[in-house]
C-alpha positions as CSV (number, residue, x, y, z in Angstrom):
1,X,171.0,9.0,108.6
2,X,168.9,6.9,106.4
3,X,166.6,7.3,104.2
4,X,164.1,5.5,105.9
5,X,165.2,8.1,109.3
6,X,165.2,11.0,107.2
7,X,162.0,10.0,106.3
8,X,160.6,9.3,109.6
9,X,162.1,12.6,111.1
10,X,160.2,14.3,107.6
11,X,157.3,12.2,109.0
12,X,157.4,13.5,112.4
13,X,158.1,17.4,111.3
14,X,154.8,17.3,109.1
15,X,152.7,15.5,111.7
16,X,153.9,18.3,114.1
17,X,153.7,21.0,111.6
18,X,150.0,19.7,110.7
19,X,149.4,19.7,114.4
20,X,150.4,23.2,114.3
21,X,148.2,24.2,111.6
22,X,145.2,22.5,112.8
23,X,145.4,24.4,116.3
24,X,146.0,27.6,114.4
25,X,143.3,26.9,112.3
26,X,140.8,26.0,115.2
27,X,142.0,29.2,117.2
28,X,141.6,31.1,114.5
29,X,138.2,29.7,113.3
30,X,137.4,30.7,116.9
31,X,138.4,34.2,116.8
32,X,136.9,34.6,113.1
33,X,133.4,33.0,114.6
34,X,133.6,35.9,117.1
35,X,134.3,38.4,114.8
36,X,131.4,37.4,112.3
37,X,129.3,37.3,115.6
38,X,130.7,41.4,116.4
39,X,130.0,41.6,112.8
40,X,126.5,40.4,113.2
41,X,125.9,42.1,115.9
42,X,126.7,45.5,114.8
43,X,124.9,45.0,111.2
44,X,121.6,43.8,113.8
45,X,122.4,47.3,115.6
46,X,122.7,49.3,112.7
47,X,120.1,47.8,110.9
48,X,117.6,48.5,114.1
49,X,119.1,52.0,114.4
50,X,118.4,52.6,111.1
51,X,114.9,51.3,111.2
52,X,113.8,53.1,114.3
53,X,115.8,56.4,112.2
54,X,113.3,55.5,109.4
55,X,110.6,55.2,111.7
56,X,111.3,58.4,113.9
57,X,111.7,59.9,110.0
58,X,108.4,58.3,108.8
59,X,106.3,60.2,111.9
60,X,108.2,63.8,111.5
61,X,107.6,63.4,107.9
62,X,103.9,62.8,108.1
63,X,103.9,65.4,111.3
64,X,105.7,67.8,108.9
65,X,102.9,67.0,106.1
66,X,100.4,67.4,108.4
67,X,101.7,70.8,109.8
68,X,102.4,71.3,106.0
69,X,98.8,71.0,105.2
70,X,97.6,72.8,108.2
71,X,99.9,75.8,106.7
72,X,99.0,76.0,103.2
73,X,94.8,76.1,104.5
74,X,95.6,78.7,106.6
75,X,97.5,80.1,103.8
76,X,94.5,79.9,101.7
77,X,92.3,80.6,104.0
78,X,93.8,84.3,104.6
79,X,94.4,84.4,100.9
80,X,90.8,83.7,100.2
81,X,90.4,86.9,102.8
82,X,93.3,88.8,101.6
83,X,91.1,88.4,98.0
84,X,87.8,89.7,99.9
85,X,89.1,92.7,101.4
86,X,91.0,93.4,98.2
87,X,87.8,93.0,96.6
88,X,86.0,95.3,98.7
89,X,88.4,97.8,98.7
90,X,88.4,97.9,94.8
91,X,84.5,97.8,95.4
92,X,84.5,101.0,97.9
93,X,87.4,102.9,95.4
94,X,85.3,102.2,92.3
95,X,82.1,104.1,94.5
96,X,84.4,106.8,95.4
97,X,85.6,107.1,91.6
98,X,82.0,107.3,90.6
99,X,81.4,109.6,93.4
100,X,84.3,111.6,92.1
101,X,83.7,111.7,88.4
102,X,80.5,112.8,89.7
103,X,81.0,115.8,92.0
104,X,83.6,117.0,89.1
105,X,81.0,116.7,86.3
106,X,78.6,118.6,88.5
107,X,81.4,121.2,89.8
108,X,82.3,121.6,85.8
109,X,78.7,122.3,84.9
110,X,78.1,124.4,88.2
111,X,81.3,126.5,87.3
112,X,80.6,126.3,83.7
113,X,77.2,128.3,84.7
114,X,79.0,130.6,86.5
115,X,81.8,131.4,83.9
116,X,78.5,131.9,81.1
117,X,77.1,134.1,84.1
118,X,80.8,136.4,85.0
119,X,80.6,136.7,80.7
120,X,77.0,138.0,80.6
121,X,77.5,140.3,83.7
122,X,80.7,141.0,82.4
123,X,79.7,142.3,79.1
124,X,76.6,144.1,80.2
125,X,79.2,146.1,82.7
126,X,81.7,146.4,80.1
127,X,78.5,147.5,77.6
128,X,77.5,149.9,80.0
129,X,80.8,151.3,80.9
130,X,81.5,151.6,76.9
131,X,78.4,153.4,76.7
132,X,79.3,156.0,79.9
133,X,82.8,156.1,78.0
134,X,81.1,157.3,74.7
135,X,78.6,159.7,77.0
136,X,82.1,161.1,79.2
137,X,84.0,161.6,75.5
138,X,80.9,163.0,74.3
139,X,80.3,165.6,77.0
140,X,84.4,166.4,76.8
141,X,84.0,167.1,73.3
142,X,81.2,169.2,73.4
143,X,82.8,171.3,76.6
144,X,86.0,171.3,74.2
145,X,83.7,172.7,71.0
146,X,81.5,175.2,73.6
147,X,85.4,176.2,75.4
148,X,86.2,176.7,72.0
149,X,83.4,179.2,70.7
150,X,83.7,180.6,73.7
151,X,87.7,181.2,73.0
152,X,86.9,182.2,69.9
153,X,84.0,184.7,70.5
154,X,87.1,186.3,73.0
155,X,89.8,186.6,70.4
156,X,86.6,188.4,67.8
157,X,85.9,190.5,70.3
158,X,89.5,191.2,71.5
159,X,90.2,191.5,67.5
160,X,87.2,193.9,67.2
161,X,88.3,196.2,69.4
């Protein structure tokens, strides 16, 4: 072979081989134009999927802020009640402090009186039974002194004899 048929032949190999390239290249282009068009079409999908998601997300979250601020006013609102009846309570415990302190001061004065009243009767009893003591003691002694004159008259007389 010659140069010149080597060269043809090389000539005829490339133009086949570029032949082969291009049809690659166009079926491939083909199948890549489909894939960026899957491609496309899922990032469309996702991106509406997500939108709606943030949209879905957007309404619970200003339902839940909503319910949230529905909560915390009722929360206040029975706090503000909680505060009353705590108030009143205090209110109604303070009276019946008062009312207590009260009844003891007067129940400490009454039985105060009373005490000063057991001591007076007290010592008048215990003055007069001091003074029936002395009178008993008394009378004993002078039966003892008359018993003893008496015993003593006896043993004179028995003596006498």
């Amino acid at each position: 072979m010659s140069f010149y048929d080597v060269l043809a032949l090389g000539g005829v190999m490339a133009t086949i081989l570029g032949l082969f390239l291009t049809l690659y290249a166009i079926i491939n282009n083909r199948t890549l134009k489909a894939e960026a068009r899957n491609i496309n079409e899922l990032i469309s999908q996702f991106r509406k999927e997500h939108h709606e998601t943030m949209q879905i997300m957007s309404g619970n979250l200003d339902e839940f802020r909503k319910e949230h601020r529905e909560t915390m006013q009722v929360m206040s609102e029975k706090l503000d009640e909680f505060r009353r009846e705590h108030r009143e309570t205090m209110r109604i415990m303070s009276e019946k402090l008062d009312e207590f302190r009260r009844e003891h001061r007067e129940t400490m004065e009454r039985w105060g009186k009373e005490h000063a009243e057991m001591i007076r009767i007290m010592s008048e009893k215990l003055d007069e039974f001091r003074r029936s003591h002395e009178e008993t003691i008394k009378y004993i002694a002078n039966l003892i002194v008359t018993n003893g004159e008496r015993t003593r008259q006896e043993i004179r007389k028995k003596t006498k004899r």
